[in-house]
Biopython code that builds the backbone (N, CA, C, O; Angstrom):
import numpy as np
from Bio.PDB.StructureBuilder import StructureBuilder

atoms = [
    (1, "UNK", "N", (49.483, -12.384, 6.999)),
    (1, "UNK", "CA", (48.284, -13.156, 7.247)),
    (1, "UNK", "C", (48.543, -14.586, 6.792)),
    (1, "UNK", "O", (49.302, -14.770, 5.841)),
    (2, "UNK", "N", (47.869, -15.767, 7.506)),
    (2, "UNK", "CA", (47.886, -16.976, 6.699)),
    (2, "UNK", "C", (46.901, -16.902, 6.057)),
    (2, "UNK", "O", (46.059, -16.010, 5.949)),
    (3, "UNK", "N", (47.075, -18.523, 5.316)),
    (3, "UNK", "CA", (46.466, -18.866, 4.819)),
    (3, "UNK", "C", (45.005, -19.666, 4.805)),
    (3, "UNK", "O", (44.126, -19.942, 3.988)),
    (4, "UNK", "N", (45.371, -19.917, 6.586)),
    (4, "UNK", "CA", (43.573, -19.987, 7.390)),
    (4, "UNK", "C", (43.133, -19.073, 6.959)),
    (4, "UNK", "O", (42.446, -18.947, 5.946)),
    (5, "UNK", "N", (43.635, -18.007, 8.002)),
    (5, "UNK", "CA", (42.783, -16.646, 8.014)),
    (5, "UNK", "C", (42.123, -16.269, 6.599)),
    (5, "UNK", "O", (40.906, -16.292, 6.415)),
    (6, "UNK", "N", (43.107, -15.907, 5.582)),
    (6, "UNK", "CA", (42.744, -15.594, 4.444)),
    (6, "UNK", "C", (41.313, -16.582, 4.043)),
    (6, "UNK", "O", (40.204, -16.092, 3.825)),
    (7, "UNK", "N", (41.520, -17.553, 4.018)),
    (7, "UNK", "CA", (40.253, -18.814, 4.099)),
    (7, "UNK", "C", (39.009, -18.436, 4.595)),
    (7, "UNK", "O", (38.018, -18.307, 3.876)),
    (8, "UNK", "N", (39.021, -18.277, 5.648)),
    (8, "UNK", "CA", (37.684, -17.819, 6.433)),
    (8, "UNK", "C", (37.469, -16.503, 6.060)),
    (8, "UNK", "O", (36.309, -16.346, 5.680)),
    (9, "UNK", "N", (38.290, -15.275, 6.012)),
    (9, "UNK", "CA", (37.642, -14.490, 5.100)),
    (9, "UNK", "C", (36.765, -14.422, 4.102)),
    (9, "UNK", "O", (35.753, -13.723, 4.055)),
    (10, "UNK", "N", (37.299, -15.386, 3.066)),
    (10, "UNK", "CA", (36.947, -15.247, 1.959)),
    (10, "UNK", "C", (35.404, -16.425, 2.414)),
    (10, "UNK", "O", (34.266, -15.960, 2.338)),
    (11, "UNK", "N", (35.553, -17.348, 2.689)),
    (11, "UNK", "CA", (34.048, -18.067, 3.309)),
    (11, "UNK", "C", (33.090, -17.234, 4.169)),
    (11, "UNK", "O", (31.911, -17.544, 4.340)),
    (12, "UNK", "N", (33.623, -16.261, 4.645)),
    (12, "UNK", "CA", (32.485, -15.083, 5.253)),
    (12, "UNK", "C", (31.835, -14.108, 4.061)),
    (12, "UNK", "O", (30.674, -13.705, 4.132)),
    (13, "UNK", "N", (32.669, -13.803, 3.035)),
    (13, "UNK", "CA", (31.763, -13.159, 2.019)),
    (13, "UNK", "C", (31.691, -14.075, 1.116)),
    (13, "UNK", "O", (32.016, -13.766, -0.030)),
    (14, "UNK", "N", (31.248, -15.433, 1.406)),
    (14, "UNK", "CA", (30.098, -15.711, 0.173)),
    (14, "UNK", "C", (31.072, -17.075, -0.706)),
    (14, "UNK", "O", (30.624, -18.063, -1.288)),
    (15, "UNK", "N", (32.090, -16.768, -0.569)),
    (15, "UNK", "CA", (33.144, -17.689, -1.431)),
    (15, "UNK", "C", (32.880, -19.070, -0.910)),
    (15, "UNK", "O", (32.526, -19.396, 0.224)),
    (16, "UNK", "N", (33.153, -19.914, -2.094)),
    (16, "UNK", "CA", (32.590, -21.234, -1.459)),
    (16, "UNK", "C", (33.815, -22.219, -2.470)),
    (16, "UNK", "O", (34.505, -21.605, -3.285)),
    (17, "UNK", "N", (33.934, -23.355, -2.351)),
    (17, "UNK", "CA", (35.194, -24.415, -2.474)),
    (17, "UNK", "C", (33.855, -24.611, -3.809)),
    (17, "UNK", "O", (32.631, -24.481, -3.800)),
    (18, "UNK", "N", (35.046, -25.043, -5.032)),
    (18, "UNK", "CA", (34.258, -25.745, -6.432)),
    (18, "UNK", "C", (34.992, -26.922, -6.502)),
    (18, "UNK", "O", (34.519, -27.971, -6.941)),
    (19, "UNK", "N", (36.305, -26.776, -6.025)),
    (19, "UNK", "CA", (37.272, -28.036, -6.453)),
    (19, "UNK", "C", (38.333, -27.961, -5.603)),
    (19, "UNK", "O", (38.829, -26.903, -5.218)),
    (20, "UNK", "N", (38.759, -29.248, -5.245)),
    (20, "UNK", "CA", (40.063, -29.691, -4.507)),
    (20, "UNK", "C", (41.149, -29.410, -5.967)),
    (20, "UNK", "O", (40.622, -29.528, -7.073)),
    (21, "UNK", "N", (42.351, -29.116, -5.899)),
    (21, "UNK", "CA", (43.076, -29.205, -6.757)),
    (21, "UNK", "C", (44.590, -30.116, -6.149)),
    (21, "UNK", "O", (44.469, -30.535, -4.997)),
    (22, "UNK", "N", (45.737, -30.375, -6.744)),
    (22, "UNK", "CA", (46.712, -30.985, -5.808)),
    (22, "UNK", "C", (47.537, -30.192, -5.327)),
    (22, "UNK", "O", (48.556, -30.623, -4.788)),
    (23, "UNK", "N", (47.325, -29.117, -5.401)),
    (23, "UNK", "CA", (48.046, -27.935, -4.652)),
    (23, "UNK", "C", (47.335, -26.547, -3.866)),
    (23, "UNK", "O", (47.632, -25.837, -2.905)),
    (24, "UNK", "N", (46.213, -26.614, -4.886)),
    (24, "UNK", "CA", (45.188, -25.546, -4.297)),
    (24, "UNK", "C", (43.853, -25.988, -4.328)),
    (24, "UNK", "O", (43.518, -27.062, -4.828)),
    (25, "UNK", "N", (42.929, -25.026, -3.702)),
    (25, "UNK", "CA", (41.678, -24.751, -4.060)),
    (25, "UNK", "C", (41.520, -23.997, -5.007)),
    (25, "UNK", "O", (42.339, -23.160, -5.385)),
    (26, "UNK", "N", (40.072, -24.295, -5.654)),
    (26, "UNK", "CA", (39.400, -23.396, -6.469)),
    (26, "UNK", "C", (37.831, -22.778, -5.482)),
    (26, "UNK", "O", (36.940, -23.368, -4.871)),
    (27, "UNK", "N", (38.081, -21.599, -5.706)),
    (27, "UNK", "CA", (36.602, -20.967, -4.842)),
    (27, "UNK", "C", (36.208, -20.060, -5.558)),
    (27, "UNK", "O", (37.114, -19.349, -5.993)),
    (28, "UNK", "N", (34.560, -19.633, -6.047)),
    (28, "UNK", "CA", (33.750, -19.309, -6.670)),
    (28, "UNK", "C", (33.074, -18.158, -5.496)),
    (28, "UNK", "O", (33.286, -18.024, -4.291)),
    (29, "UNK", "N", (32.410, -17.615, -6.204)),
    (29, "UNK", "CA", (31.050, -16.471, -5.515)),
    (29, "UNK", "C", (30.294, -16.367, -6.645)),
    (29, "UNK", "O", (30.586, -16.114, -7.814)),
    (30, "UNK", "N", (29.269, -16.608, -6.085)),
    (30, "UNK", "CA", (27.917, -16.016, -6.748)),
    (30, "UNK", "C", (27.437, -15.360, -7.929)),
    (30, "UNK", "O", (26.831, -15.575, -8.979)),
    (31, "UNK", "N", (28.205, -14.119, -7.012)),
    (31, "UNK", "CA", (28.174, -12.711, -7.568)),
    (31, "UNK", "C", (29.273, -12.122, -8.770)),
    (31, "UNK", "O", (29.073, -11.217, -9.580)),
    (32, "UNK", "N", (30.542, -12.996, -8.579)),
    (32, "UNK", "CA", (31.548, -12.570, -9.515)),
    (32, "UNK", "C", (31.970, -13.923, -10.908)),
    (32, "UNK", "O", (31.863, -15.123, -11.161)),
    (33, "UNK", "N", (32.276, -13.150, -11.230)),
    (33, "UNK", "CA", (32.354, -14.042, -12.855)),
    (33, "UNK", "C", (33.855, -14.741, -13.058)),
    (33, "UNK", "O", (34.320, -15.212, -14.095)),
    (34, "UNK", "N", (34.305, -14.679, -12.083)),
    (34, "UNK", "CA", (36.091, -15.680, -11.985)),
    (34, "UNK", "C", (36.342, -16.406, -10.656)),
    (34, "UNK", "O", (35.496, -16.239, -9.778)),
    (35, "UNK", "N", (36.994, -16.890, -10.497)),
    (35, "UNK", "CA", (37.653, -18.272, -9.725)),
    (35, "UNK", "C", (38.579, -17.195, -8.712)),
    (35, "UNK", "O", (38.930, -16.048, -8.988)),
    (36, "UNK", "N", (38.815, -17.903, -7.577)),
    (36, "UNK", "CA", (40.451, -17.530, -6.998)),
    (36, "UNK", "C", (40.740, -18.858, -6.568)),
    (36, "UNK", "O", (39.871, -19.685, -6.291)),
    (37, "UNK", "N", (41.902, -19.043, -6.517)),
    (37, "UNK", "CA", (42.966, -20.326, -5.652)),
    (37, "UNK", "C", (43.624, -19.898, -4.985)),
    (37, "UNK", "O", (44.379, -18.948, -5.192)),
    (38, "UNK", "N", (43.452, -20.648, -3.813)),
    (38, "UNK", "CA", (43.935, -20.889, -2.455)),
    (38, "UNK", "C", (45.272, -21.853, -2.575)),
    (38, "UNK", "O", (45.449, -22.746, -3.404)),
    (39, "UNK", "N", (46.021, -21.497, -1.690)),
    (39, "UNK", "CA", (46.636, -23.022, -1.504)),
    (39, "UNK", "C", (46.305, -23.882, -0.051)),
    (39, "UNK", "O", (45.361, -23.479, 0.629)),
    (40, "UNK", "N", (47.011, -24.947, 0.365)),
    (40, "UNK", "CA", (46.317, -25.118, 1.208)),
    (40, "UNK", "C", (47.493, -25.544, 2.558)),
    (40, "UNK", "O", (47.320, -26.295, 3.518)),
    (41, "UNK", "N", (48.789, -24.671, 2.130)),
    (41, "UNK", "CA", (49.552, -24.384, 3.602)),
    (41, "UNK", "C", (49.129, -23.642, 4.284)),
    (41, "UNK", "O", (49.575, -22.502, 4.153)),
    (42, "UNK", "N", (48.182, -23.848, 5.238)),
    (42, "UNK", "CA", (47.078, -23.244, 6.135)),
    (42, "UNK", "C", (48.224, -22.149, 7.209)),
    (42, "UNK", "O", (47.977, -20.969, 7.458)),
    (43, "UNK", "N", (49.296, -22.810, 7.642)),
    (43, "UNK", "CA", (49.978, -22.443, 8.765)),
    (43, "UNK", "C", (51.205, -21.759, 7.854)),
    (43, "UNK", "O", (52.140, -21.967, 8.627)),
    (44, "UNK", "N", (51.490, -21.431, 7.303)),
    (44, "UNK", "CA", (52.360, -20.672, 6.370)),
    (44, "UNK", "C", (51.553, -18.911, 5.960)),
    (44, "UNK", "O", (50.431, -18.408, 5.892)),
    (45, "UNK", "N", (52.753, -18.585, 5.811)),
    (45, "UNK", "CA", (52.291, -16.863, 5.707)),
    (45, "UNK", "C", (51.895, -16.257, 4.364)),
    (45, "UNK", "O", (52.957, -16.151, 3.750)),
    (46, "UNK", "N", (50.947, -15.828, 3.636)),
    (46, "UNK", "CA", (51.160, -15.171, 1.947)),
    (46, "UNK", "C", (51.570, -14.616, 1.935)),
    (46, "UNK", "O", (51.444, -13.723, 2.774)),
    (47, "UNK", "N", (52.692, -14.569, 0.741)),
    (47, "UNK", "CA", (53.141, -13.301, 0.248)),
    (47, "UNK", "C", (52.649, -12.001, 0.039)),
    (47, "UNK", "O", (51.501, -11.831, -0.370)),
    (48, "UNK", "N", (53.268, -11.243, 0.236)),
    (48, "UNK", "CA", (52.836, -9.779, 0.427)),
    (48, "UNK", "C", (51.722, -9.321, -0.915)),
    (48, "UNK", "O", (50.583, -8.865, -1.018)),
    (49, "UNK", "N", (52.834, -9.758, -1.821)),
    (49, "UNK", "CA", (51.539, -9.107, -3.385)),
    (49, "UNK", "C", (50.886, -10.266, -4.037)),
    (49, "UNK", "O", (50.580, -10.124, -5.221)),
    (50, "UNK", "N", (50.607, -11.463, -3.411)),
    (50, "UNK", "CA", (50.046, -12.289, -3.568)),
    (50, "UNK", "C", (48.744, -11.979, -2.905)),
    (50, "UNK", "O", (47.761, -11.674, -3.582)),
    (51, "UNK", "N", (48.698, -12.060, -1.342)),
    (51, "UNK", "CA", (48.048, -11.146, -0.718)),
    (51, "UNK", "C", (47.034, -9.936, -0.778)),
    (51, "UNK", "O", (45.911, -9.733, -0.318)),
    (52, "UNK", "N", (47.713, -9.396, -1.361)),
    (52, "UNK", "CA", (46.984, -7.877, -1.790)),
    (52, "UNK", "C", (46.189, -8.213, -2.919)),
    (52, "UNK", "O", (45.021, -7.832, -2.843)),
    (53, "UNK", "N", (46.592, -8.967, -4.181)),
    (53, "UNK", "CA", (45.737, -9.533, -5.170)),
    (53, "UNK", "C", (44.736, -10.129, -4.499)),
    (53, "UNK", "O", (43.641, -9.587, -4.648)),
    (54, "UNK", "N", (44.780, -11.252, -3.679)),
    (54, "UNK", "CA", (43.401, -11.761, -3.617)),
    (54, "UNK", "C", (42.958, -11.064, -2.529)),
    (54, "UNK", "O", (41.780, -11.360, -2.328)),
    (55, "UNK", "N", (43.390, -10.234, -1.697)),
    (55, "UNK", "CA", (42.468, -9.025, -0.660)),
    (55, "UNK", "C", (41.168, -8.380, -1.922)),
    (55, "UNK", "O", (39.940, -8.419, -1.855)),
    (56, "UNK", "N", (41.992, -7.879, -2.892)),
    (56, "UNK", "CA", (40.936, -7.310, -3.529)),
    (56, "UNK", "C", (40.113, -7.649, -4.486)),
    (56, "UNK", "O", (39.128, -7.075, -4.951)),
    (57, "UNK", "N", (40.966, -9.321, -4.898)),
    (57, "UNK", "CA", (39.910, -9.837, -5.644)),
    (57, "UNK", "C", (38.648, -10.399, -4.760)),
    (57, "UNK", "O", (37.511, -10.217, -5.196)),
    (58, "UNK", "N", (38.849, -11.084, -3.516)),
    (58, "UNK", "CA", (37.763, -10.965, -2.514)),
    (58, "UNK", "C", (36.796, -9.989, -1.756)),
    (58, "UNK", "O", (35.659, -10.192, -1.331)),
    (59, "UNK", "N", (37.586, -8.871, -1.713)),
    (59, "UNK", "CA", (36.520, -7.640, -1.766)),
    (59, "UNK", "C", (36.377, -7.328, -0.325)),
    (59, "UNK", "O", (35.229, -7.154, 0.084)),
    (60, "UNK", "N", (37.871, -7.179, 0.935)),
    (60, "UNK", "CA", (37.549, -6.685, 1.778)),
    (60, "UNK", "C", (38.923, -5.799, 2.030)),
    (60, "UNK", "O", (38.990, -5.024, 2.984)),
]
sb = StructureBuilder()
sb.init_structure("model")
sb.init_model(0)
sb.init_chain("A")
sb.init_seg("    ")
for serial, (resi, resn, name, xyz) in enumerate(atoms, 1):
    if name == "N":
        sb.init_residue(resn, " ", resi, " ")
    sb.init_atom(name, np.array(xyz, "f"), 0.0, 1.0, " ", f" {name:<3s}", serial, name[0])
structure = sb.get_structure()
């Protein structure tokens, strides 16, 4: 998956941008009590267990 995709995922449940960083984002929810970072090579692929961490820290 990229790192679009992964993006708009995570902006469909709720995740929203707190901060530009110089390498990543920081994105928040509501509902949960920690941060995730993005980076922002949109057209580049995530790593596999990079990936899977924030699959489930996003919650789909």
């Amino acid at each position: 998956m990229k790192w679009s995709e992964l993006r708009k995922k995570a902006e469909q449940r709720g995740w929203y941008i707190i901060r530009h960083g110089s390498r990543h984002d920081v994105y928040a929810h509501p509902d949960k009590n920690y941060y995730i970072e993005m980076e922002r090579h949109d057209a580049k692929e995530v790593k596999t267990g990079l990936y899977y961490k924030l699959k489930k820290q996003i919650g789909f």
